[in-house]
PDB file of N, CA, C, O and CB in Angstrom:
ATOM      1  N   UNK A   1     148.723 195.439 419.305  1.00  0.00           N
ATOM      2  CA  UNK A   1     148.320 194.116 419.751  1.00  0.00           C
ATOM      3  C   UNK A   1     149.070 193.018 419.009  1.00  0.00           C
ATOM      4  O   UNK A   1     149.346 191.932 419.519  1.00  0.00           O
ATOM      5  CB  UNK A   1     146.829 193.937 419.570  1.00  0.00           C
ATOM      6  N   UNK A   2     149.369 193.370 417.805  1.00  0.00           N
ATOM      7  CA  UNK A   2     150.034 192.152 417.152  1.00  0.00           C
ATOM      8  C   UNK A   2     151.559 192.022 417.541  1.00  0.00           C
ATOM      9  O   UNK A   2     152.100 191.171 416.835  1.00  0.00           O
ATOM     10  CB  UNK A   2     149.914 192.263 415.539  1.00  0.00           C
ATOM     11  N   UNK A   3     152.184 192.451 418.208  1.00  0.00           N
ATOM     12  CA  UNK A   3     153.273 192.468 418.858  1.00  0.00           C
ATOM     13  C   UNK A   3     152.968 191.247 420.251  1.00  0.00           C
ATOM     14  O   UNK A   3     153.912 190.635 420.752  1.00  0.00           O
ATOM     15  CB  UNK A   3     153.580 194.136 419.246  1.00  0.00           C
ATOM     16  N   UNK A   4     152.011 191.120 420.562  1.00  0.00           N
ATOM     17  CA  UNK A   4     151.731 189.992 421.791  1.00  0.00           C
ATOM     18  C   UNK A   4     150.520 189.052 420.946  1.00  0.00           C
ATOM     19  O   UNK A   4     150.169 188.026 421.527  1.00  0.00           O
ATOM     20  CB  UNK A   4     150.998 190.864 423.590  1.00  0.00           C
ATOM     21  N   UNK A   5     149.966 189.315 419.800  1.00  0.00           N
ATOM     22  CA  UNK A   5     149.346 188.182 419.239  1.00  0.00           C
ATOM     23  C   UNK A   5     149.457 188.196 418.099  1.00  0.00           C
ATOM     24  O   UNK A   5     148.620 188.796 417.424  1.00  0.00           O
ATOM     25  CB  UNK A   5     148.178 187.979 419.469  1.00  0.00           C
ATOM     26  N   UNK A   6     150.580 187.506 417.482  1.00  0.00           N
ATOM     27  CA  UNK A   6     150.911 187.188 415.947  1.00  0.00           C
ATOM     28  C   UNK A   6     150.297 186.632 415.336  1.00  0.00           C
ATOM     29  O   UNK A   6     150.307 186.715 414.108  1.00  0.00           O
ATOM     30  CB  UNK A   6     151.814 186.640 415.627  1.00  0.00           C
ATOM     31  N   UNK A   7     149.451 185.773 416.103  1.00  0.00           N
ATOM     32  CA  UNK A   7     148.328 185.177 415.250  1.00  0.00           C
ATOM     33  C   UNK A   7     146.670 186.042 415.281  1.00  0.00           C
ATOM     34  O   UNK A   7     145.648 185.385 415.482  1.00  0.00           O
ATOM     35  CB  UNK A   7     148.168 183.525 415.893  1.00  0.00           C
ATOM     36  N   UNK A   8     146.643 186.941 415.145  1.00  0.00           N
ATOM     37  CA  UNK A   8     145.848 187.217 415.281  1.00  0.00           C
ATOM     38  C   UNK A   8     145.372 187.993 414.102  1.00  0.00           C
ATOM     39  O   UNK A   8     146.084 188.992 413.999  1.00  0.00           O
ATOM     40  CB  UNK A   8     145.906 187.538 416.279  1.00  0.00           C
ATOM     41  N   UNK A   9     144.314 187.944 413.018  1.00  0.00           N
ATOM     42  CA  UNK A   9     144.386 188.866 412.047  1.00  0.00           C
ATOM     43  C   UNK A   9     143.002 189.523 411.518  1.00  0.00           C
ATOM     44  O   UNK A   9     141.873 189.144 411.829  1.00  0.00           O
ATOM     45  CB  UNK A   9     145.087 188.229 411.010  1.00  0.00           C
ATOM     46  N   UNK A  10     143.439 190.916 410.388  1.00  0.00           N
ATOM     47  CA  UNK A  10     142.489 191.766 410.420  1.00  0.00           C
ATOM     48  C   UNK A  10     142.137 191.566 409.109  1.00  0.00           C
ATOM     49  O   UNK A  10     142.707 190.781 408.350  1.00  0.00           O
ATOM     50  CB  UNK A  10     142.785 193.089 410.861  1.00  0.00           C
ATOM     51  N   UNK A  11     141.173 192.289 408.825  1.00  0.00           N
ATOM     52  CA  UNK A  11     140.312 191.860 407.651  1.00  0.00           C
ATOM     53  C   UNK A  11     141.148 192.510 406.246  1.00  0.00           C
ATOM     54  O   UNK A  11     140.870 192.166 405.097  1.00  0.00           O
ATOM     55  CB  UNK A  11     138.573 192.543 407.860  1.00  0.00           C
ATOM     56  N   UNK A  12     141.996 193.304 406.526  1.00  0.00           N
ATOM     57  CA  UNK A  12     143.380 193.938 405.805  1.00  0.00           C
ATOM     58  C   UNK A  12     144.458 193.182 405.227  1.00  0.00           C
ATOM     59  O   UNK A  12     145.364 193.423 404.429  1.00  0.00           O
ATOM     60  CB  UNK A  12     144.114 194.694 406.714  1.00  0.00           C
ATOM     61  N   UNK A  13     143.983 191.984 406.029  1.00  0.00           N
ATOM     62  CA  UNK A  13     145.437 190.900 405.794  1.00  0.00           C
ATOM     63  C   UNK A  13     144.797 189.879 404.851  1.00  0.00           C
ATOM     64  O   UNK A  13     143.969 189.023 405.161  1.00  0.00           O
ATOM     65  CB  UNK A  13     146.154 189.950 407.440  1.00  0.00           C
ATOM     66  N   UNK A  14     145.338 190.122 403.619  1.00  0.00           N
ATOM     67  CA  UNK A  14     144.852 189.212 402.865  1.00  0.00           C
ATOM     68  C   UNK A  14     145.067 188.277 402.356  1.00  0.00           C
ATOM     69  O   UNK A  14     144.358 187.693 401.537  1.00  0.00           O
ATOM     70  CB  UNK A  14     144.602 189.439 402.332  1.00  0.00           C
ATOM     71  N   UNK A  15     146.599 187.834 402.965  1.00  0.00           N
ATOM     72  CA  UNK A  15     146.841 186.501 403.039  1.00  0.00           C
ATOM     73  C   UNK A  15     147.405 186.253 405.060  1.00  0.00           C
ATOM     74  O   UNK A  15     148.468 186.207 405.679  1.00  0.00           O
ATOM     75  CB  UNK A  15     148.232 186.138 401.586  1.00  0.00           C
ATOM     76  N   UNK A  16     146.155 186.176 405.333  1.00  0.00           N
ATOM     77  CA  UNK A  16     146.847 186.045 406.745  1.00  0.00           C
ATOM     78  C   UNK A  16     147.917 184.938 406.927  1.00  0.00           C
ATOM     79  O   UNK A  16     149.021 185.254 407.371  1.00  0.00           O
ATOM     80  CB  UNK A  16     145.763 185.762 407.813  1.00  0.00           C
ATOM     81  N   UNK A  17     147.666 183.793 406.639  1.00  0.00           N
ATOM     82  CA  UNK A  17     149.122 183.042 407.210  1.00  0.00           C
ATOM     83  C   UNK A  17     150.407 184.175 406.963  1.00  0.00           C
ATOM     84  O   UNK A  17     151.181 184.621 407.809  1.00  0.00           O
ATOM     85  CB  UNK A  17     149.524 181.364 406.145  1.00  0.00           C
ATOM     86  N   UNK A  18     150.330 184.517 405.241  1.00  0.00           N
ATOM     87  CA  UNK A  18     152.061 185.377 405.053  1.00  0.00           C
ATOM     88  C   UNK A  18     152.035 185.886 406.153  1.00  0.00           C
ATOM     89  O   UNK A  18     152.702 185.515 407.119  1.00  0.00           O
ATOM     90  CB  UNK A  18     152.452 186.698 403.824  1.00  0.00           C
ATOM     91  N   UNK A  19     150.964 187.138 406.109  1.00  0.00           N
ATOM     92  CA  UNK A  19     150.925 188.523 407.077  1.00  0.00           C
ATOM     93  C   UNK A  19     151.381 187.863 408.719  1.00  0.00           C
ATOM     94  O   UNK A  19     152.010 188.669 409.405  1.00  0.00           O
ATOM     95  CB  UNK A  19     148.960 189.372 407.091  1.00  0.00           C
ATOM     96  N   UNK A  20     151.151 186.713 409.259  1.00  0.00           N
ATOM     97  CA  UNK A  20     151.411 186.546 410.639  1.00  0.00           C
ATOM     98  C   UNK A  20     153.164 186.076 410.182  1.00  0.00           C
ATOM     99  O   UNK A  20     154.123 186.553 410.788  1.00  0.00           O
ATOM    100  CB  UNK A  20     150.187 185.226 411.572  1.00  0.00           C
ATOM    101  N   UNK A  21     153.301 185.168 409.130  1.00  0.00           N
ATOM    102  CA  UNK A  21     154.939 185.091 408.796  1.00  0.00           C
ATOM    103  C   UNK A  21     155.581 186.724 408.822  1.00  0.00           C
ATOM    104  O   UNK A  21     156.459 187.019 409.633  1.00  0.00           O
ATOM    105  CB  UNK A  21     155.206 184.314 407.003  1.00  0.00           C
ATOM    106  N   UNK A  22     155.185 187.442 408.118  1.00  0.00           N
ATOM    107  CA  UNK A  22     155.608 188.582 407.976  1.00  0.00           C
ATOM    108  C   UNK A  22     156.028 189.376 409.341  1.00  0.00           C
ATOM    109  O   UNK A  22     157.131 189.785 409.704  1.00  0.00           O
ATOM    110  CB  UNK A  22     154.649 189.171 407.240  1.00  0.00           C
ATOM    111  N   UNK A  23     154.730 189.444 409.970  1.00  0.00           N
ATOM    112  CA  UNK A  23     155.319 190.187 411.107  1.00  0.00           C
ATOM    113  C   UNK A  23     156.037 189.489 412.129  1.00  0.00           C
ATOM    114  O   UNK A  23     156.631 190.145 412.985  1.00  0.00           O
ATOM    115  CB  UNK A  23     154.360 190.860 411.750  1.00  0.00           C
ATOM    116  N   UNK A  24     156.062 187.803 412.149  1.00  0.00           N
ATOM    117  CA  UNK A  24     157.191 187.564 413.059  1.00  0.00           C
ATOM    118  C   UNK A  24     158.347 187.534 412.262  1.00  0.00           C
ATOM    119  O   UNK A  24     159.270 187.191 413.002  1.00  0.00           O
ATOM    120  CB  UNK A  24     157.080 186.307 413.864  1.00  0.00           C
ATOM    121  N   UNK A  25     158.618 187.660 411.502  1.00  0.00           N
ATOM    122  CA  UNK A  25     159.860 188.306 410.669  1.00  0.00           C
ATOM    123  C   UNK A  25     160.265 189.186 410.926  1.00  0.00           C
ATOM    124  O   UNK A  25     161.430 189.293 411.309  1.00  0.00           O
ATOM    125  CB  UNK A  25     159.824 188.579 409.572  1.00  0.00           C
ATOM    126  N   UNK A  26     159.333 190.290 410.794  1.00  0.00           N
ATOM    127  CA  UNK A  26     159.971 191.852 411.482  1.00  0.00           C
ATOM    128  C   UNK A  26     160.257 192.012 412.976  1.00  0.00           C
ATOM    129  O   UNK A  26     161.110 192.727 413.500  1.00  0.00           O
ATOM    130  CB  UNK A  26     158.883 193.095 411.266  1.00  0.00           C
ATOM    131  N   UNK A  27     159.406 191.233 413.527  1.00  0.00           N
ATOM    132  CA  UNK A  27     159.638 191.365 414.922  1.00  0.00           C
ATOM    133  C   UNK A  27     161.273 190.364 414.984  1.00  0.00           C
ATOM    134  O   UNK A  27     162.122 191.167 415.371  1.00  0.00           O
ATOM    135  CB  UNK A  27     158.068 190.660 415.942  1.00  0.00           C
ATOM    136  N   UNK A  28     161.517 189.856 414.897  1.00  0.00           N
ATOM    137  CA  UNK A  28     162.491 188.744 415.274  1.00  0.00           C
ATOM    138  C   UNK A  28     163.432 189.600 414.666  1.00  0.00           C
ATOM    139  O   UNK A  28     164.533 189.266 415.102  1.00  0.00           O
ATOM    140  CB  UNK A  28     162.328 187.096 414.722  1.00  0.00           C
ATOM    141  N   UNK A  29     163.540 190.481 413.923  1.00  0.00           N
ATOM    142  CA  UNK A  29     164.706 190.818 412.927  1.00  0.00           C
ATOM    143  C   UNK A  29     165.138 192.454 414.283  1.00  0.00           C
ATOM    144  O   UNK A  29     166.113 192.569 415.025  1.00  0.00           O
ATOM    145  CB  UNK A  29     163.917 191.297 410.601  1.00  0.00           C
ATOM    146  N   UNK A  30     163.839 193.499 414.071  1.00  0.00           N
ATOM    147  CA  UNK A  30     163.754 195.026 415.122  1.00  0.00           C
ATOM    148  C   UNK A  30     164.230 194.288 416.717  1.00  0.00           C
ATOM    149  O   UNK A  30     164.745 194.956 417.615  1.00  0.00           O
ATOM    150  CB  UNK A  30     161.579 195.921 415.243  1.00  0.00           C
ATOM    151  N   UNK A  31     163.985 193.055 416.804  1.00  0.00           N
ATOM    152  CA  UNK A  31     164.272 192.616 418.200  1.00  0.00           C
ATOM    153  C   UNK A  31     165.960 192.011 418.488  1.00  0.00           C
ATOM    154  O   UNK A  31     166.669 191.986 419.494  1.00  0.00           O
ATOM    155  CB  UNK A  31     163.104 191.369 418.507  1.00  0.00           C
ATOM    156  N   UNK A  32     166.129 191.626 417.263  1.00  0.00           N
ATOM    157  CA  UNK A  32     167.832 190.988 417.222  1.00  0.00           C
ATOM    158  C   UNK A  32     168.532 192.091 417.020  1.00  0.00           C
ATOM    159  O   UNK A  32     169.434 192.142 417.857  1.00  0.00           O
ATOM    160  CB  UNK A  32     168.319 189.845 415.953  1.00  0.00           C
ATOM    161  N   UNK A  33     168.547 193.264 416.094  1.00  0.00           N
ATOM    162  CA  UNK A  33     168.928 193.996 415.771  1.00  0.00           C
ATOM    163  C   UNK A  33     168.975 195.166 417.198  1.00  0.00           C
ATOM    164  O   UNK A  33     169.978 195.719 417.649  1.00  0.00           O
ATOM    165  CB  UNK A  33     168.290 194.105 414.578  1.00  0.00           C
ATOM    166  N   UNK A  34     168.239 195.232 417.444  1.00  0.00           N
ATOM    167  CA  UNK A  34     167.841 196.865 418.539  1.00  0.00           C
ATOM    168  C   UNK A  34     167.637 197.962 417.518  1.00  0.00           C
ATOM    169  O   UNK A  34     167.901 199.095 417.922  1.00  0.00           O
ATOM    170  CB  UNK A  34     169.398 197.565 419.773  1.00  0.00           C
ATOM    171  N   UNK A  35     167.316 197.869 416.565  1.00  0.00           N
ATOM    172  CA  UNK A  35     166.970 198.737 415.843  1.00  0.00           C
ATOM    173  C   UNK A  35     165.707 199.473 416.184  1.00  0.00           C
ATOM    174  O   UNK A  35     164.680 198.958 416.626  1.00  0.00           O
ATOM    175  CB  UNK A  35     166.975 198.232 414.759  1.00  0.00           C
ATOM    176  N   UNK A  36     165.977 201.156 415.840  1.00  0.00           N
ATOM    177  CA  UNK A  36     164.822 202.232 416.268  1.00  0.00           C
ATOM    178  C   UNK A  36     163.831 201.700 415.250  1.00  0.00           C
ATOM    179  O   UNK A  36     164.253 201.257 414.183  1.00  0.00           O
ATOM    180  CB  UNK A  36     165.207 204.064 416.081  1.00  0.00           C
ATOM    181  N   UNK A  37     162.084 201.730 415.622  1.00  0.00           N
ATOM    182  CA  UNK A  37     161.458 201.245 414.716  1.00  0.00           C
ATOM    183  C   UNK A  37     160.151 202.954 414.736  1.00  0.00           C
ATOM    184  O   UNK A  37     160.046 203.602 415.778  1.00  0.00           O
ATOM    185  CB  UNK A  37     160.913 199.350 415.184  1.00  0.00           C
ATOM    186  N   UNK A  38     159.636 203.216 413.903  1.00  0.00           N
ATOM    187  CA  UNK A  38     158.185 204.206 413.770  1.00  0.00           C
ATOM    188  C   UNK A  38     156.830 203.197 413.517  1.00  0.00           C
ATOM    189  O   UNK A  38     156.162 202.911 412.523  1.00  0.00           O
ATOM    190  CB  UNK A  38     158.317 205.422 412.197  1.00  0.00           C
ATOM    191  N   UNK A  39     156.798 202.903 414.629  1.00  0.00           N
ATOM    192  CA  UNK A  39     155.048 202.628 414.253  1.00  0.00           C
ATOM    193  C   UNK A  39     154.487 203.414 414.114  1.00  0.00           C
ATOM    194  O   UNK A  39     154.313 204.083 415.133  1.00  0.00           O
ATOM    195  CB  UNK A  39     154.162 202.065 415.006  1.00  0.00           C
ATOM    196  N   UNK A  40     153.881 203.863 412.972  1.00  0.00           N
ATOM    197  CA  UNK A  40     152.863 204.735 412.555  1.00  0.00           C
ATOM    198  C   UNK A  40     150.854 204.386 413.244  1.00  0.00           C
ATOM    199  O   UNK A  40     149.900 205.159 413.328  1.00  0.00           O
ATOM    200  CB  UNK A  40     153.106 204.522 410.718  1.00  0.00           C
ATOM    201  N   UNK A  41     150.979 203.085 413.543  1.00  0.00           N
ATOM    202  CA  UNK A  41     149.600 202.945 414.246  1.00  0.00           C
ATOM    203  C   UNK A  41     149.599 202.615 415.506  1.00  0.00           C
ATOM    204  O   UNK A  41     148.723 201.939 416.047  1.00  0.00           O
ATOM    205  CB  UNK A  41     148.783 202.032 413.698  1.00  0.00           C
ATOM    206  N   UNK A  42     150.829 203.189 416.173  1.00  0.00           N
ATOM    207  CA  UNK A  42     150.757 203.236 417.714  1.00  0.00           C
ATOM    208  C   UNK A  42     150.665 204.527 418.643  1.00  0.00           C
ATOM    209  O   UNK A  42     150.445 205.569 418.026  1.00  0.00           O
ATOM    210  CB  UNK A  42     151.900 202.608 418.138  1.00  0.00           C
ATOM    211  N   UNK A  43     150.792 204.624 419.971  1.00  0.00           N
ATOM    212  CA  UNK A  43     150.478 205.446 420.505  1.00  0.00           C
ATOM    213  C   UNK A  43     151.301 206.673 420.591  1.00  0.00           C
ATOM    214  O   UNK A  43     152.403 206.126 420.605  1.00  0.00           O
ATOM    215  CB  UNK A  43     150.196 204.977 421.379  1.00  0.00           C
ATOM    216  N   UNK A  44     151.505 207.672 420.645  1.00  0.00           N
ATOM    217  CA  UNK A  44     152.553 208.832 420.144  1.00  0.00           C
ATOM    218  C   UNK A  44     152.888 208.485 422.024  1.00  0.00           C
ATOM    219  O   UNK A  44     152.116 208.314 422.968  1.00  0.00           O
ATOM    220  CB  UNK A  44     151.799 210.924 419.281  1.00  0.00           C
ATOM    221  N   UNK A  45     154.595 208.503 421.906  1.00  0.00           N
ATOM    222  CA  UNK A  45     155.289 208.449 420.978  1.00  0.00           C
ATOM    223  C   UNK A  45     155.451 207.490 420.105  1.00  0.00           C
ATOM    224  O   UNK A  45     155.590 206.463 420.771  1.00  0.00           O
ATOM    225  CB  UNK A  45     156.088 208.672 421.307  1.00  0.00           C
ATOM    226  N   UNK A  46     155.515 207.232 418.939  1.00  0.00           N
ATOM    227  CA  UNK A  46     155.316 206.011 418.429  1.00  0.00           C
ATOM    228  C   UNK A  46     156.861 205.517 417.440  1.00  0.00           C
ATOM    229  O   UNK A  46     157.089 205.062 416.319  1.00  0.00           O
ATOM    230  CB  UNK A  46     153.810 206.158 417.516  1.00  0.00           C
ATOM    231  N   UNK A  47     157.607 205.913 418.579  1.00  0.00           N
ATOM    232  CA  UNK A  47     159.273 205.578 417.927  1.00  0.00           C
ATOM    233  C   UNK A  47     159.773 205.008 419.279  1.00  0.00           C
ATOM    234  O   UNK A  47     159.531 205.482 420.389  1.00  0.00           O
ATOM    235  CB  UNK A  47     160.430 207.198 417.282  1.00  0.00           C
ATOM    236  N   UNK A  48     160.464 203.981 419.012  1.00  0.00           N
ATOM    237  CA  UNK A  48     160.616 203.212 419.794  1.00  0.00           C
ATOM    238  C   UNK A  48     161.576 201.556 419.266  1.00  0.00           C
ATOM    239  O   UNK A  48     162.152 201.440 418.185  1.00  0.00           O
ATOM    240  CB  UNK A  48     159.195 203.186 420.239  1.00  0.00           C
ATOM    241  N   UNK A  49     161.514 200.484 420.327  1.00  0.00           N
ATOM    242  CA  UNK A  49     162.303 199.203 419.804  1.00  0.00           C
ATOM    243  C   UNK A  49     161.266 198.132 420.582  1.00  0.00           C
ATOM    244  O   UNK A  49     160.648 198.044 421.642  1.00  0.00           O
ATOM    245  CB  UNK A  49     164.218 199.097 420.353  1.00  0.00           C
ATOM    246  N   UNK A  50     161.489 197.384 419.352  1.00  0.00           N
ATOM    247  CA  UNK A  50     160.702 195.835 419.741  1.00  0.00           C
ATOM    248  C   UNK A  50     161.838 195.292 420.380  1.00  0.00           C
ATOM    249  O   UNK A  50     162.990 195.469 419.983  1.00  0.00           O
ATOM    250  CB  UNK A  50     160.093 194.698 418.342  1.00  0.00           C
ATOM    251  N   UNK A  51     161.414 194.424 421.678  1.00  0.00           N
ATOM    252  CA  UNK A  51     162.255 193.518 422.535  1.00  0.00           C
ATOM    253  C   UNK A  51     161.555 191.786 422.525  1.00  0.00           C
ATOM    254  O   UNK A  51     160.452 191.686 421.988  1.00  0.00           O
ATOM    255  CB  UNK A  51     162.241 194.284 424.246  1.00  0.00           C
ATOM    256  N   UNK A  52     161.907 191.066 422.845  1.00  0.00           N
ATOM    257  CA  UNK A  52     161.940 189.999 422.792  1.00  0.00           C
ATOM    258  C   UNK A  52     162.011 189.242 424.145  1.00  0.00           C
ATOM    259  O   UNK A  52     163.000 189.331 424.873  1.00  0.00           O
ATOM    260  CB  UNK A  52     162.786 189.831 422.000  1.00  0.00           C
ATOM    261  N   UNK A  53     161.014 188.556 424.428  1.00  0.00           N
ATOM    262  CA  UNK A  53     160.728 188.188 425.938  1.00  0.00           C
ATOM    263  C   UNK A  53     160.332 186.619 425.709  1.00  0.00           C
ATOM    264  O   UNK A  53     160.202 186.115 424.594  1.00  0.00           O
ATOM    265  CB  UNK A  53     159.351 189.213 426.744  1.00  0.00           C
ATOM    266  N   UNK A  54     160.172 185.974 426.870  1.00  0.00           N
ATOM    267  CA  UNK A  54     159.575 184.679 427.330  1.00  0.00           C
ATOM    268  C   UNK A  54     157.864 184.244 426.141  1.00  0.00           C
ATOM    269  O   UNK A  54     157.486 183.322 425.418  1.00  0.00           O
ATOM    270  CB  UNK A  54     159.147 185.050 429.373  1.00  0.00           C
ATOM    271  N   UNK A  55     157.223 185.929 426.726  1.00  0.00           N
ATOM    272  CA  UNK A  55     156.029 185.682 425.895  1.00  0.00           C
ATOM    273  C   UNK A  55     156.170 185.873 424.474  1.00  0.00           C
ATOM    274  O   UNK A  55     155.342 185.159 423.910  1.00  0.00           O
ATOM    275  CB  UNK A  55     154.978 186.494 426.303  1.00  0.00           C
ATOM    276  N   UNK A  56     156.648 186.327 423.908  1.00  0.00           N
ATOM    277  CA  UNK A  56     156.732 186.840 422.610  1.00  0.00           C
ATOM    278  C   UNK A  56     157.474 188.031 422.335  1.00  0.00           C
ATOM    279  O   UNK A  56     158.667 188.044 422.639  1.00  0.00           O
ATOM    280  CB  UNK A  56     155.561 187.035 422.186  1.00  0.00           C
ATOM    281  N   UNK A  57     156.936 189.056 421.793  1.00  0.00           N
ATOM    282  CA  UNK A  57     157.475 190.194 422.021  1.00  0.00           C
ATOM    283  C   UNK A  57     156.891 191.727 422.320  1.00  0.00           C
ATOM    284  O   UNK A  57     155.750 192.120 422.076  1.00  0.00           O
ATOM    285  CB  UNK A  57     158.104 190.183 421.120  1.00  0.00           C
ATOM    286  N   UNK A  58     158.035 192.518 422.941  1.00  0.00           N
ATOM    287  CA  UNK A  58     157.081 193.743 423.333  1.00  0.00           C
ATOM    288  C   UNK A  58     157.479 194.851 422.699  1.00  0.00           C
ATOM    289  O   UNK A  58     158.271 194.727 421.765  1.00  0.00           O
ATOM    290  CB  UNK A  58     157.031 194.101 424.798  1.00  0.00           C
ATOM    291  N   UNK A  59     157.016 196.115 423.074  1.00  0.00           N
ATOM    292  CA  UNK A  59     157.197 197.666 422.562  1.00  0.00           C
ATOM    293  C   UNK A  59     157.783 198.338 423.626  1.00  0.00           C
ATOM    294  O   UNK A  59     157.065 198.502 424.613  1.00  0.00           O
ATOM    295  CB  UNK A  59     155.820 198.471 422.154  1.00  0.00           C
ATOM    296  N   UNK A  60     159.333 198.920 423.670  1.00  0.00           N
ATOM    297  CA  UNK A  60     158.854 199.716 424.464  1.00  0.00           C
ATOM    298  C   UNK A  60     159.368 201.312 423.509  1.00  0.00           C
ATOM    299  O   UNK A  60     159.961 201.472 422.442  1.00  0.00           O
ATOM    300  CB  UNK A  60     159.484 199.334 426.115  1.00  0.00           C
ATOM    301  N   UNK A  61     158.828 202.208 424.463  1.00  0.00           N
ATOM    302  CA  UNK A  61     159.211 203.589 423.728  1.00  0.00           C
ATOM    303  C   UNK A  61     160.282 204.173 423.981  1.00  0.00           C
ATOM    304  O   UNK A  61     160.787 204.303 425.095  1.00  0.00           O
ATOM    305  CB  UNK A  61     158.395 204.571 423.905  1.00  0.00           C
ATOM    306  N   UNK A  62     160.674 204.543 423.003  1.00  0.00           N
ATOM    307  CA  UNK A  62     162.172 205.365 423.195  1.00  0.00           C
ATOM    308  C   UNK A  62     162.520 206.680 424.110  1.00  0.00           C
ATOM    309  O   UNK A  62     163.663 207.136 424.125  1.00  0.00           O
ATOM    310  CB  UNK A  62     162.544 205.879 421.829  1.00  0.00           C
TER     311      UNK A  62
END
């Protein structure tokens, strides 16, 4: 979900502003790049590339 809502945060994030900086960092970086990424808390298969769209950004699987 945080791939389509960057602002959105979990009780894990304990500095949420960084944590939403953070992950549009990674996203903007796996999305410029095309780099293979492992989400470990996504759906198997869970290797794959972040893309970069109108809305934000998406997943797709490899």
């Amino acid at each position: 979900m945080q791939c389509w809502h960057l602002e959105w945060h979990f009780k894990y994030d304990l500095g949420p502003d960084r944590a939403e900086v953070s992950r549009r960092r990674l996203l903007m970086m796996t999305a410029e790049t095309g780099c293979t990424v492992l989400g470990s808390h996504f759906r198997l298969p869970s290797i794959g590339r972040v893309r970069a769209d109108a809305k934000g950004f998406r997943w797709e699987d490899s």
